[in-house]
ChimeraX commands (.cxc) that place a marker at each C-alpha (Angstrom):
marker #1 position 34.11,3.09,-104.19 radius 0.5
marker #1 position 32.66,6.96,-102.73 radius 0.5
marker #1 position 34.42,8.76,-100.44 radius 0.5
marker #1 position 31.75,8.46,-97.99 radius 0.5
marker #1 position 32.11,4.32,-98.45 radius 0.5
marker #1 position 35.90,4.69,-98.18 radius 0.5
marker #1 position 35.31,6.64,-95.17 radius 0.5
marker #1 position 33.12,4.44,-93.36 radius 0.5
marker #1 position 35.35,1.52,-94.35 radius 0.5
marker #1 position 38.40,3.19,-92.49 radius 0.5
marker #1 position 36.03,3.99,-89.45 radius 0.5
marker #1 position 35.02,-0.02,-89.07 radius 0.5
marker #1 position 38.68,-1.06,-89.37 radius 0.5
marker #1 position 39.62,2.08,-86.84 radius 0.5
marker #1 position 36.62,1.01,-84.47 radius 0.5
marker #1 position 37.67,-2.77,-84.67 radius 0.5
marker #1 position 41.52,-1.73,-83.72 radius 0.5
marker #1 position 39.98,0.22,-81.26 radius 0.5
marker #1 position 37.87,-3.28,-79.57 radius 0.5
marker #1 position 40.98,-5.47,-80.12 radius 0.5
marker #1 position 43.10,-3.34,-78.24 radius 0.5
marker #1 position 40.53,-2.64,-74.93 radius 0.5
marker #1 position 39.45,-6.47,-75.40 radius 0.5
marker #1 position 43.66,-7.68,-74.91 radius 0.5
marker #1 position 43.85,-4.44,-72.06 radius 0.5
marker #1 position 40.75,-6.26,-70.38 radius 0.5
marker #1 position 42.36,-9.83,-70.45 radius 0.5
marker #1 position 45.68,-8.78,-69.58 radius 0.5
marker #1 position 44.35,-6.82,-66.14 radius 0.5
marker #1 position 41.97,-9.63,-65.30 radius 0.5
marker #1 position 43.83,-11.62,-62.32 radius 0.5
marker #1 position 41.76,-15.06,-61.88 radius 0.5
marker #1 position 43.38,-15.13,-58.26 radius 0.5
marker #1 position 41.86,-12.32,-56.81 radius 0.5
marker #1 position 39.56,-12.24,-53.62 radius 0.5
marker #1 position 36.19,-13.20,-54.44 radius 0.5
marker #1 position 33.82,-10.49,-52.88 radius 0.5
marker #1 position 33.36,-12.43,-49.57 radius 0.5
marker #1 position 36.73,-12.72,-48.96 radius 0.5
marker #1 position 38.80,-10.06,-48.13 radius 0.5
marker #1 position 42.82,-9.56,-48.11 radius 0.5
marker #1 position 42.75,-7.78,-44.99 radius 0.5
marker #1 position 42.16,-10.07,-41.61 radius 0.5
marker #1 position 43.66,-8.36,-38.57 radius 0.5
marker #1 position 43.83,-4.30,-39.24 radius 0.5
marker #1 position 44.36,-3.67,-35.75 radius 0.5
marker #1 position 45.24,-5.33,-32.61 radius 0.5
marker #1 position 42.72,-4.26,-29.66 radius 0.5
marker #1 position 42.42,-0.83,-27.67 radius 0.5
marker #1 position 43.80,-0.71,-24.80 radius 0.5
marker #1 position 41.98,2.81,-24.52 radius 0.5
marker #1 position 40.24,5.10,-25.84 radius 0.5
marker #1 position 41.80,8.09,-28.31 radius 0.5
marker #1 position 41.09,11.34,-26.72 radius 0.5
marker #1 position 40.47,14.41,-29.28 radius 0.5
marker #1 position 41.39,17.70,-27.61 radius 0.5
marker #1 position 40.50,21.00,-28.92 radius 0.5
marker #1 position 43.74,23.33,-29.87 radius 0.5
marker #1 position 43.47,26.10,-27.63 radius 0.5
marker #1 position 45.14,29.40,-28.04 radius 0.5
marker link #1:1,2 radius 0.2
marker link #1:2,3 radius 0.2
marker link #1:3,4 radius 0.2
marker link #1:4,5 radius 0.2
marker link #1:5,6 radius 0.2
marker link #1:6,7 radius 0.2
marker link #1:7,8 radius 0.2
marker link #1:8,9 radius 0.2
marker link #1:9,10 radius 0.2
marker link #1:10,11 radius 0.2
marker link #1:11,12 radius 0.2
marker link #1:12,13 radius 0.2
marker link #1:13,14 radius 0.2
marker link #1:14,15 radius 0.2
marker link #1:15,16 radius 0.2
marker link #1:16,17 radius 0.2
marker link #1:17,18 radius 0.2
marker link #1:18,19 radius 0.2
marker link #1:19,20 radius 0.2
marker link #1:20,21 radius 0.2
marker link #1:21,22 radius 0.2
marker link #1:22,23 radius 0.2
marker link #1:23,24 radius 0.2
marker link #1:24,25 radius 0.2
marker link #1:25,26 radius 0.2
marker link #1:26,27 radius 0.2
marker link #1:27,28 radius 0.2
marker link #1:28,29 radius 0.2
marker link #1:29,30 radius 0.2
marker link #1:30,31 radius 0.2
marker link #1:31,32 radius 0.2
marker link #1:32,33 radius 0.2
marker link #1:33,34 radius 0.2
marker link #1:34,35 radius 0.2
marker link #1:35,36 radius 0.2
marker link #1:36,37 radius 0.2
marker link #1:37,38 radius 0.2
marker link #1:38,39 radius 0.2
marker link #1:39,40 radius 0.2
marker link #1:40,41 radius 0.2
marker link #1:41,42 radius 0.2
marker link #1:42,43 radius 0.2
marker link #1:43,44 radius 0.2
marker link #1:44,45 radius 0.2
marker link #1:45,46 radius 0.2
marker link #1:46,47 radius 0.2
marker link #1:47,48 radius 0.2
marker link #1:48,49 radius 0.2
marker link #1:49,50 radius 0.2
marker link #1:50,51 radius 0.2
marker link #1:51,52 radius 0.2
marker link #1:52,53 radius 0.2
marker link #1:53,54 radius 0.2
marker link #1:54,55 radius 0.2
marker link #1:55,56 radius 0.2
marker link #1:56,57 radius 0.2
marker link #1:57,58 radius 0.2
marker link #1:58,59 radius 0.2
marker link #1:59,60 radius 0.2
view
């Protein structure tokens, strides 16, 4: 075997560790009980106004 094949041979097997690892990193972050995009976690963020926020300038 070259160099240049021995080389290439260690860059597949490097490049295969490489899309092992990501592919088990993937699977072990997927969650198959998260919200689906029309349903959110969040239902009540805040109860209603009772008034309206008033924004004063600093003066001085």
């Amino acid at each position: 075997m070259t160099d240049s094949a021995k080389d290439q041979n260690e860059n597949d097997q490097i490049k295969q560790q490489f899309r092992e690892a990501l592919e088990r990193k993937n699977h072990k972050n997927a969650n198959p009980t998260a919200a689906t995009a029309g349903d959110s976690k969040i239902h009540h963020t805040h109860g209603p106004s009772d008034h309206k926020r008033e924004f004063r300038r600093k003066s001085g």
